[in-house]
N, C-alpha and C positions, 0 to 999 in steps of 0.2 A: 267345561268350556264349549264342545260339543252343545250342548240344551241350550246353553246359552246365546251362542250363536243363531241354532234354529229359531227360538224365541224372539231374537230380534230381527229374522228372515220374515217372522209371520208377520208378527206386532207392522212392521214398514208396509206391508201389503195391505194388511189390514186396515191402515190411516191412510191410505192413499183415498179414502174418500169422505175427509175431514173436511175439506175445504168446501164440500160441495152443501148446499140447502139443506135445510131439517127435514124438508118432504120425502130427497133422497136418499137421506138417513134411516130412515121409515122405511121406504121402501126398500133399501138393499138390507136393512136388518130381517125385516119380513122374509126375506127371500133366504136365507143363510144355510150354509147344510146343517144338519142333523149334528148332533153332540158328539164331539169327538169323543176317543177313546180314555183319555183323561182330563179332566176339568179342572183347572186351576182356581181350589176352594179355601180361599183367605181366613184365617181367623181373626176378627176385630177385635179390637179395642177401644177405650174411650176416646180418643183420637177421629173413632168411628163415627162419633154419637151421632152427627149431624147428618153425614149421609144415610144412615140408618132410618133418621125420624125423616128424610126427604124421601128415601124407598118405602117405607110404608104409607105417606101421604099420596104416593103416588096410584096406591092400591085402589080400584073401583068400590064402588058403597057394597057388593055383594061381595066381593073377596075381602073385604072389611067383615064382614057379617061372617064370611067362613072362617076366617084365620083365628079371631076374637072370640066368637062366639055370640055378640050382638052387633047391632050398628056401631059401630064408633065411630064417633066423630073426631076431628082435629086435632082438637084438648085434648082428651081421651088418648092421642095414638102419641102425640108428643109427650105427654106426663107418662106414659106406657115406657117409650124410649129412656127418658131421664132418669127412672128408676131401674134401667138396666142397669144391674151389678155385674161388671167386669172381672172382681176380683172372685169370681164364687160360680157363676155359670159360663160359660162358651157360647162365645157369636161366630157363626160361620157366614160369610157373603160370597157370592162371583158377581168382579166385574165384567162388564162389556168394555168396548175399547179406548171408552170417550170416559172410562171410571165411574159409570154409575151404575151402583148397587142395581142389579137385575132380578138376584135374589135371594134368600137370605134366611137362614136358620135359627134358633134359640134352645139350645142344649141345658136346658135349666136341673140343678142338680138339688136335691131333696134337701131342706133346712131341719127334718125332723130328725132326732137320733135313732129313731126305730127304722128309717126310713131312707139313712145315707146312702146308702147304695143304691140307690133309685134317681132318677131322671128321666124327667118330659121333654117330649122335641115337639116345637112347633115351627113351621116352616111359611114364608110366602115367594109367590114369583111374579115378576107383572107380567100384565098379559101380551103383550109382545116378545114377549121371551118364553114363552110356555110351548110345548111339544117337542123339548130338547130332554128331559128327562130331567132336569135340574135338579126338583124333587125329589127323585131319587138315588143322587149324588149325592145330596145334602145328609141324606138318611144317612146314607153308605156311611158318609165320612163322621159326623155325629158318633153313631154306634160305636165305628171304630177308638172315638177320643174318649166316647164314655166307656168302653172295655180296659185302654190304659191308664182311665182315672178309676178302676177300682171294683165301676159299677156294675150291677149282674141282671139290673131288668131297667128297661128302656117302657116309659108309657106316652102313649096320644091320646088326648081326649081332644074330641073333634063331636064335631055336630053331624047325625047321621046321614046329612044329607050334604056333608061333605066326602064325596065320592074319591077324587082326587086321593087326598090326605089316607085315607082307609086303602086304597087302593095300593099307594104306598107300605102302609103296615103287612100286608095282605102279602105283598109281593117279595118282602121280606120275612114272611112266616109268622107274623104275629096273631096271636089268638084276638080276634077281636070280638065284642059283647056290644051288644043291640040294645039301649033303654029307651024306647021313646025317641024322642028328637034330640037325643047324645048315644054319641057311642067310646067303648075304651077299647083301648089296643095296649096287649100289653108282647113285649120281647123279653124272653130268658136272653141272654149272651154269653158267650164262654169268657173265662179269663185270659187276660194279657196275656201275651206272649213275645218272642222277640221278632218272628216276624211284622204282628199290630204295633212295637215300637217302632222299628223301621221304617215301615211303610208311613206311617204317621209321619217320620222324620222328614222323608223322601215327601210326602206330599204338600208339608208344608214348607220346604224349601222350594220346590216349582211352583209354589201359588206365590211366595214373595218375591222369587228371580222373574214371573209374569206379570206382576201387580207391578215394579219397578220399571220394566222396561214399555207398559201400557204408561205412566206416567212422564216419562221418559220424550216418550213418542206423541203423548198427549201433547207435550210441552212443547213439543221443536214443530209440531203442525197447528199451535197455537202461534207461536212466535210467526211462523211461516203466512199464517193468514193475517196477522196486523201490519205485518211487513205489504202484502199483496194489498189489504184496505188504503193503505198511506200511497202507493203508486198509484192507484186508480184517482185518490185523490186529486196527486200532483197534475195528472195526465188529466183530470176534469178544470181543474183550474186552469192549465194550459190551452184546454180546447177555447175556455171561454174566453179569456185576454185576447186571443187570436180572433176574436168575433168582432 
């Protein structure tokens, strides 16, 4: 009840600048502190799909070419999205306050049987949202889901000249290997235990009691601004009758 309350202390603070222009938006998101000490990291579902394929469309042509691996285009990132399986790998997202996908994970788990206990993360953030650490939240929490599904090596294949992404692995301990213009990363991880369930529990309860009350708040400073559009209206037609 406690979290809950604060949650919706911040979330009202935090909308309190809904109403205001998208330039102001820009600008006071630019401006925001640093990552808090715990990040409220959603795990998706098909329900997802669509703000997923609109957060990676929203990706610039060179963090397209990093995340991927080449250019993709459009087609390319939407037929990417649609063939996300739901029921077989982990999508991890953080929203911002206004619900959109800022950044987002893909915890893909091995279809080989020699190879079940293995999974790849690949992660993007857009660029207004980047130098919070996002990245390596995503990692953080990834690892942790793939420890209590089983698995015992975590890999990135990234392109070497994806800094970022390596940087990540690096900072987590993973051995990474140089080929040319690809590199791999790979993580041993230890097994599940009850504190990785817990916390798991605990983290995905404060990412949906968060995701709720941003929705929540989204809604009543939606409603708040078509209410405020209709009075300016009335107040505009009145000035002019009066003319």
């Amino acid at each position: 009840m406690i979290a809950t309350k604060a949650l919706l202390k911040a979330s009202w603070h935090a909308s309190t600048g809904m109403l205001r222009t998208r330039n102001s938006h820009s600008l006071k998101e630019a401006a925001m502190p640093s990552t808090p000490l715990m990040v409220p990291i959603r795990s998706l579902g098909p329900s997802s799909r669509e703000r997923i394929t609109a957060h990676l469309l929203k990706l610039e042509p060179a963090d397209r070419y990093l995340r991927f691996g080449y250019a993709a285009n459009d087609e390319q990132i939407r037929r990417y999205a649609e063939q996300l399986d739901f029921s077989r790998d982990e999508i991890f997202g953080i929203y911002n306050r206004r619900l959109e996908l800022i950044a987002m994970a893909h915890l893909a788990f091995s279809e080989h049987p020699e190879h079940k206990h293995c999974a790849e993360f690949g992660v993007s953030v857009l660029k207004h949202a980047r130098g919070r650490g996002f990245g390596n939240r995503l990692f953080e929490r990834a690892v942790m889901h793939a420890r209590n599904a089983g698995v015992n090596m975590v890999f990135i294949h990234a392109l070497s000249e994806n800094t970022a992404m390596l940087k990540i692995a690096r900072n987590a301990g993973a051995t990474v290997h140089r080929d040319g213009s690809e590199s791999e990363a790979y993580l041993q991880i230890p097994p599940a235990n009850f504190d990785t369930r817990m916390t798991e529990m605990v983290e995905q309860q404060f990412a949906e009691v968060d995701y709720q009350v941003k929705k929540q708040a989204k809604q009543f400073w939606d409603f708040l601004a078509g209410v405020q559009e209709v009075r300016r209206g009335v107040q505009h037609a009145r000035h002019q009758s009066a003319e």
